[in-house]
C-alpha positions in Angstrom: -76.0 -55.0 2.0 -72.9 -56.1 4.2 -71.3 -59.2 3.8 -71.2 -61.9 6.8 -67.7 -63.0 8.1 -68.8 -67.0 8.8 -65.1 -68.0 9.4 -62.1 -66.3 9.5 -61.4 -64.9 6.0 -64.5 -66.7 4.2 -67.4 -64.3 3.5 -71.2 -64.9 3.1 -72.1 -62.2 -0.4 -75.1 -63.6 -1.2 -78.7 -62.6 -1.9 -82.2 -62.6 -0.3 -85.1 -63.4 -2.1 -88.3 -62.4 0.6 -90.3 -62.6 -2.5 -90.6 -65.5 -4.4 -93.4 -67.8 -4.0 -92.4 -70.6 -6.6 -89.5 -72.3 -7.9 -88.6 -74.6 -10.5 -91.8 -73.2 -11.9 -94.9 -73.4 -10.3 -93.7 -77.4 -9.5 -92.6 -76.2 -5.7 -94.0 -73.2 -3.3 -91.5 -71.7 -1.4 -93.7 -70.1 1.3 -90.4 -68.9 3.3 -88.9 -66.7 0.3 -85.1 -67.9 -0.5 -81.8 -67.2 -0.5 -79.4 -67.0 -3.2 -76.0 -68.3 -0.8 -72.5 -67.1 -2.3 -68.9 -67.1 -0.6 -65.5 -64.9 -1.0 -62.6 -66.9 0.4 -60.0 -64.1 0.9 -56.0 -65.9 1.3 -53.1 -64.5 -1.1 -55.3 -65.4 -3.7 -59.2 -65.0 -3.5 -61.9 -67.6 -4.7 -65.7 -66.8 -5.1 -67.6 -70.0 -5.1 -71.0 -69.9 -6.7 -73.0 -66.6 -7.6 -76.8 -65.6 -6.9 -79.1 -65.4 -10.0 -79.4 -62.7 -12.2 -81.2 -59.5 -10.8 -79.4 -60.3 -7.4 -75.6 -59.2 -9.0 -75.7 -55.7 -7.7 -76.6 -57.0 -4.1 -74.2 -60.1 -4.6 -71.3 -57.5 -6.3 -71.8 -54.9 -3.5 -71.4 -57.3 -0.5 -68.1 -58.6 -2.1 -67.0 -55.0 -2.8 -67.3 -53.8 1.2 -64.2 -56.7 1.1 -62.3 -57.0 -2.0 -62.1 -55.3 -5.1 -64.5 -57.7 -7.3 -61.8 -57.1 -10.7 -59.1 -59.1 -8.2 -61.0 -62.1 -7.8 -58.9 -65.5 -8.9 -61.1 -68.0 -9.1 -64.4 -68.4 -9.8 -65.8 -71.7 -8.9 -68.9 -72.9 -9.8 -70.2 -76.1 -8.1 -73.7 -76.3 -9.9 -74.7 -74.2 -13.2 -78.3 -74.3 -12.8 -78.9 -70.2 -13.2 -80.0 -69.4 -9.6 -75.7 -70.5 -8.7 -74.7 -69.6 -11.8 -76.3 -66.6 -13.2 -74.1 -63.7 -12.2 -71.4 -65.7 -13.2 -70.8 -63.9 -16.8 -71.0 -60.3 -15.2 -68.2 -62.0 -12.6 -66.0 -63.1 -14.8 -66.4 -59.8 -16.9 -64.9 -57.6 -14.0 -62.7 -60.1 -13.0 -61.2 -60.9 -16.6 -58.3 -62.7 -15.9 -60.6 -65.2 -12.9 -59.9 -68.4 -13.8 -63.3 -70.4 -14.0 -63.1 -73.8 -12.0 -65.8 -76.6 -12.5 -66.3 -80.2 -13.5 -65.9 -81.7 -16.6 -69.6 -82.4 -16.9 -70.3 -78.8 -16.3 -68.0 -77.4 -19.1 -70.5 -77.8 -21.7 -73.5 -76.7 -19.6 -71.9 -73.3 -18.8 -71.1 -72.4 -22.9 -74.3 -73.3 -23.3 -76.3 -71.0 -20.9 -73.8 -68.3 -21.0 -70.1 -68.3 -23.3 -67.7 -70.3 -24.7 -64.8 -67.4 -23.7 -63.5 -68.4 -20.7 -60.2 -69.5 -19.2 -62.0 -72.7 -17.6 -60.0 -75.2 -15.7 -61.5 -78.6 -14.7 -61.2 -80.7 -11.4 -62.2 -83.9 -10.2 -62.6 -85.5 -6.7 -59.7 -84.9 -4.7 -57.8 -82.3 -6.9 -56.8 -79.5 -4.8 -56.4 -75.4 -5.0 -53.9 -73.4 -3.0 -55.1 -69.8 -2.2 -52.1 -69.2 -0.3 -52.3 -71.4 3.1 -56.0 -71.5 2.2 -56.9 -74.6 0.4 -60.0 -76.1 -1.0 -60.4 -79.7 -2.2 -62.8 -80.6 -4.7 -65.7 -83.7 -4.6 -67.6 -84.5 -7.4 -71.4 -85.1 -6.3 -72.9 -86.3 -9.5 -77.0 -86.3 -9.4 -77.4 -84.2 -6.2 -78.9 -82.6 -8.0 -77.4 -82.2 -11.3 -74.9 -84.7 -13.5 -72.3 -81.6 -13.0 -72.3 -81.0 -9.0 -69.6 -80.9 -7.0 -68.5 -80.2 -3.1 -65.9 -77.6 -2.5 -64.1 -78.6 0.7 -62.0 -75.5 2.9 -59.4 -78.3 4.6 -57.9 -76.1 7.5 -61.5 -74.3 8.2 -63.2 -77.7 8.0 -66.1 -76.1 5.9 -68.0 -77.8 3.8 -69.5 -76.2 1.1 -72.0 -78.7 -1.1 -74.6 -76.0 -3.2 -77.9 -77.5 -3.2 -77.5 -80.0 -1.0 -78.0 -79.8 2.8 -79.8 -76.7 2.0 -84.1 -75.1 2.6 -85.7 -72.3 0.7 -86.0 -69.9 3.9 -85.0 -66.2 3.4 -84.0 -64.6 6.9 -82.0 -61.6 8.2 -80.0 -64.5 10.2 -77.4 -66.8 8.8 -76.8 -69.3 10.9 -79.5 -72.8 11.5 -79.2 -72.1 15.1 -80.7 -68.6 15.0 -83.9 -69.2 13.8 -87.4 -70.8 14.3 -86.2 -74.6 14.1 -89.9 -75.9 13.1 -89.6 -73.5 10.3 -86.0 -74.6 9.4 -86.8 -78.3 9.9 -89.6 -77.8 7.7 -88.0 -76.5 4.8 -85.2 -78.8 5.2 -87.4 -81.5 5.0 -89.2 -80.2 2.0 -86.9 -79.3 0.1 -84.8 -82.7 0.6 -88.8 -84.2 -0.6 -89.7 -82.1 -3.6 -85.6 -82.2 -4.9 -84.0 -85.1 -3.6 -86.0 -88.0 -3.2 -85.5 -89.2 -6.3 -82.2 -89.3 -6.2 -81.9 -91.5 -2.7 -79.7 -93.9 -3.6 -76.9 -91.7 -5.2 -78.0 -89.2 -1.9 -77.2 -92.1 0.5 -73.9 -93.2 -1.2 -71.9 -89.8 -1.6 -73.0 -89.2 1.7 -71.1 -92.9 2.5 -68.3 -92.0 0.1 -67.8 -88.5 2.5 -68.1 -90.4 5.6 -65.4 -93.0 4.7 -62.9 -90.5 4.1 -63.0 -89.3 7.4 -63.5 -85.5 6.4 -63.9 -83.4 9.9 -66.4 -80.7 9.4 -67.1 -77.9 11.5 -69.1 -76.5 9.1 -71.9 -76.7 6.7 -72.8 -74.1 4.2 -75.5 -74.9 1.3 -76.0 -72.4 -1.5 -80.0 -72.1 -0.4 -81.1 -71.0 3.2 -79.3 -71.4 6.6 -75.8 -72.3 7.3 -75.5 -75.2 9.8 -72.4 -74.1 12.5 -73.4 -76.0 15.6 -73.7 -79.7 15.7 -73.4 -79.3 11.6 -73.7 -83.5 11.0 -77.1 -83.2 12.2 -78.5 -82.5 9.0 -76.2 -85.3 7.0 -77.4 -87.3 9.7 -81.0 -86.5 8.6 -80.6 -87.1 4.7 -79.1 -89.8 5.9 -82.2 -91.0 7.2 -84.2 -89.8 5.0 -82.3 -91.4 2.0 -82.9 -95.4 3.5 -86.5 -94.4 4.4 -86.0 -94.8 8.1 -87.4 -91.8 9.8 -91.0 -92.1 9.9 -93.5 -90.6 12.3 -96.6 -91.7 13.5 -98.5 -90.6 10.8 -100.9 -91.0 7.6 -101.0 -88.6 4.6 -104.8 -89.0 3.2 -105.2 -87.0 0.1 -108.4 -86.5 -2.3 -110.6 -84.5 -4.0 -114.3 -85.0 -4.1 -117.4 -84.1 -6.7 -119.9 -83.9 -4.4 -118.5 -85.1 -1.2 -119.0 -88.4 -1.6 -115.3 -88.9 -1.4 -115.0 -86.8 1.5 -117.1 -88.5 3.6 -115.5 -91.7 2.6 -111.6 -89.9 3.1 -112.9 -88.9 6.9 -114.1 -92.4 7.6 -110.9 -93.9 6.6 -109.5 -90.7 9.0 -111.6 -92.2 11.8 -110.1 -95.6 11.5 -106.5 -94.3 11.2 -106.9 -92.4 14.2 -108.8 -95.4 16.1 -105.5 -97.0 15.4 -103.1 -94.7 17.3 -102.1 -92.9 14.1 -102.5 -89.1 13.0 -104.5 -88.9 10.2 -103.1 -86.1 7.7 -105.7 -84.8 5.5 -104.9 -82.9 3.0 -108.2 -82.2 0.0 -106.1 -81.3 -3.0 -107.3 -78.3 -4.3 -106.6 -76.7 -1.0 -103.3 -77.9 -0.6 -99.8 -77.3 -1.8 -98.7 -80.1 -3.9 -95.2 -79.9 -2.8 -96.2 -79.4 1.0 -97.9 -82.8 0.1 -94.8 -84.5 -0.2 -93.2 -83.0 2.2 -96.0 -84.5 4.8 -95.2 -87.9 3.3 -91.7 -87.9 4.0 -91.8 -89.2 7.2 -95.1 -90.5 7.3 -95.9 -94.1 7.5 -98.1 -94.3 4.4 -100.5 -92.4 2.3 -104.2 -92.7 1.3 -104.9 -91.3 -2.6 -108.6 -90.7 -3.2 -110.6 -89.6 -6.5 -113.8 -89.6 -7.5 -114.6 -90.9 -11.2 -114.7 -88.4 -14.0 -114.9 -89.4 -18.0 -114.3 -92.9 -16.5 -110.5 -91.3 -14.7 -109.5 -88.9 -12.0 -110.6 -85.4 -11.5 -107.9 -83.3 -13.1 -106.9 -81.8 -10.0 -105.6 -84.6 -8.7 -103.1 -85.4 -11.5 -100.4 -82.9 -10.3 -100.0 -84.9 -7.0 -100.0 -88.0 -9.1 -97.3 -86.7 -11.2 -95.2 -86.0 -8.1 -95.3 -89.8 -6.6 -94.4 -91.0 -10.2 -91.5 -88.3 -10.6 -90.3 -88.0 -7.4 -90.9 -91.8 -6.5 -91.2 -92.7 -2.8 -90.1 -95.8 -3.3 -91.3 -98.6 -1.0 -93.3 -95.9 0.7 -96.9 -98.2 1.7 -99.9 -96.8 0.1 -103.5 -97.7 -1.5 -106.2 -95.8 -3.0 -110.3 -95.2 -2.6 -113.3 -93.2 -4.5 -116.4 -93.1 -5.7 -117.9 -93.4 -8.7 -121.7 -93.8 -10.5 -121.5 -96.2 -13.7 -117.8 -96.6 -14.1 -115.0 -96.3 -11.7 -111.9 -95.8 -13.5 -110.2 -93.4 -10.7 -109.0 -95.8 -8.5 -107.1 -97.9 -11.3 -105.5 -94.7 -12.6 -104.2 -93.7 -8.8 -102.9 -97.4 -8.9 -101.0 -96.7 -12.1 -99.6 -93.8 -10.6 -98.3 -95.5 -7.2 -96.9 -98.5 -9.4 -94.5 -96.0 -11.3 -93.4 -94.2 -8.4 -92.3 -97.9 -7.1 -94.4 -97.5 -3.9 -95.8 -100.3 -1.9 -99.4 -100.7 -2.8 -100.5 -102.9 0.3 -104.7 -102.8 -0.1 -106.8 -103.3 -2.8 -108.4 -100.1 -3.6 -111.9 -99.3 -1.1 -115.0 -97.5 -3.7 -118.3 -96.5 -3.3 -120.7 -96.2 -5.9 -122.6 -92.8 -5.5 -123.2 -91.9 -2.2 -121.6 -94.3 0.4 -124.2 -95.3 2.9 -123.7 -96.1 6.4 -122.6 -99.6 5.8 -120.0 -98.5 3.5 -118.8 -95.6 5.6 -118.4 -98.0 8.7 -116.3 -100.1 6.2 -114.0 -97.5 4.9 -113.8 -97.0 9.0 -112.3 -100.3 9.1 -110.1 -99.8 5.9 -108.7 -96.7 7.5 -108.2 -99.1 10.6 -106.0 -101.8 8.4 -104.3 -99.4 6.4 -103.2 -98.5 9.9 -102.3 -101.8 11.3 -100.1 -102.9 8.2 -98.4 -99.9 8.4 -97.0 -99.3 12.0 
């Protein structure tokens, strides 16, 4: 359990998680494991800036005690309370008495709620400053990414940038560094996790990142509170949410996505595959109860456009298809072009319900839906071929 010297007097203590499977719940499947990323900042004065949650302390608490006695930290700061940042923050602050806990306002009353209303707590806003010593670190709010509390803590002469859960992936590894690892594997998780967390929150995404770039900050460094720390070519990843944020990095791709009775909407799903692909598009399918959810949208984050497909139970979906609804309505691709198709025997009440479902999630609905009542015969599978085909067209 040593600690990781990432710059000159600033000390990865975190935790690795090779375990866990599911976060936030069972809502998101972290197939990777996780990592629970804390830093020591060592000057005249020493800060700790987040924790690791709670039956990580001893691994957290014996990295930072191969450097500093843990009772002489100064500072505690805590850019984000949700528990997996904040949740070795009380045993902290209990060997460390006289730490001085630094945080938003917004996050005052979320931390005496989780944990005790004891503290000596001092509050910062954007550009308030704290002097280590020749060491000092400059504070950004960062409202909604992902919580009404966040904040950036900002190392001005090392040029780090430390933002919690932003700029981060659920990928637990012996290395440290982004440029160490597989780069499909980091690129994946980076790309899920900005999906499954941040897409809803584009907007607010696309403006701090705006807000940063107008004040000119340099950064040499990038270091999120989950996975890999970014060291070479670090804006590479802003650069990417970025993108991702305005909806502007798409591939040559098509999410379809179903689940079937008996397989009359699979038949009709690889038709519409066939026409997709006639097209010059890769058809993505994914049948629901085989697939992760949040891998789901994760594969429509760059993709061009998605394909929902049901067939008709009690007149609506099949259940198993609701979780994946729920995610486009919550998460909310907006402007992201989709339609739906199913089948059905005396009432087809699927489709409308995927509809409903695309509507709230402020997607771009750009086909009526294509259905097939009972078994689609051979005319109907050579028109879901051409459906496929359009979606295809009006989507490149």
């Amino acid at each position: 359990m040593k600690p990781l010297e990432i710059t000159k007097d600033v000390y990865w203590v975190g935790a690795l998680d090779f375990s866990i499977r599911h976060f936030h719940g069972y809502s998101y499947t972290t197939h990777h494991g996780t990592t629970y990323n804390a830093y020591l900042i060592v000057g005249k004065k020493v800060a700790l800036v987040d924790t690791v949650m709670s039956p990580f302390r001893d691994e957290m608490l014996t990295r930072i005690s191969k450097v500093v006695d843990p009772s002489k930290i100064d500072f505690m700061i805590s850019n984000h309370t949700e528990m997996d940042h904040s949740g070795t923050t009380p045993e902290v602050l209990k060997i460390a008495p006289n730490a001085q806990l630094i945080c938003t306002t917004k996050a005052v009353d979320q931390l005496k709620k989780h944990y005790n209303d004891g503290w000596d707590i001092h509050t910062v806003k954007t550009g308030d400053e704290l002097d280590l010593g020749g060491k000092t670190l400059r504070f950004y709010e960062a409202p909604m990414l992902h919580w009404p509390e966040s904040m950036f803590t900002y190392y001005v002469e090392k040029q780090l940038l430390l933002p919690n859960d932003a700029f981060g992936q659920h990928y637990a590894t012996e290395q440290r560094f982004a440029d160490q690892v597989d780069q499909n594997v980091l690129w994946r998780e980076a790309e899920k996790y900005y999906a499954n967390i941040l897409w809803p929150l584009s907007r607010m995404v696309q403006r701090k990142i705006e807000e940063v770039v107008a004040l000119g900050l340099p950064i040499k460094m990038i270091a999120p509170s989950h996975g890999l720390i970014w060291r070479k070519n670090p804006l590479q990843i802003v650069t990417r949410y970025l993108e991702w944020a305005k909806g502007e990095r798409l591939q040559d791709k098509v999410i379809i996505t179903w689940d079937t009775m008996w397989d009359s909407t699979t038949k009709i799903a690889r038709a519409i595959a066939e026409g997709v692909h006639s097209e010059g598009l890769e058809p993505i399918l994914k049948l629901i109860p085989h697939s992760d959810r949040s891998d789901i949208m994760a594969d429509l984050l760059e993709a061009r456009g998605i394909l929902v497909g049901s067939a008709t139970l009690h007149n609506d979906i099949l259940p198993t298809v609701a979780p994946v609804l729920s995610d486009l309505e919550v998460l909310k691709p907006a402007g992201k072009k989709c339609a739906a198709f199913g089948s059905y025997g005396w009432g087809g009440g699927a489709v409308k319900k995927i509809q409903e479902s695309m509507e709230k999630g402020k997607m771009d609905i750009i086909m009526e839906p294509f259905t097939a009542k009972w078994v689609p015969d051979s005319n109907e599978l050579e028109q879901a071929l051409k459906f496929g085909a359009e979606f295809a067209r009006k989507v490149k």
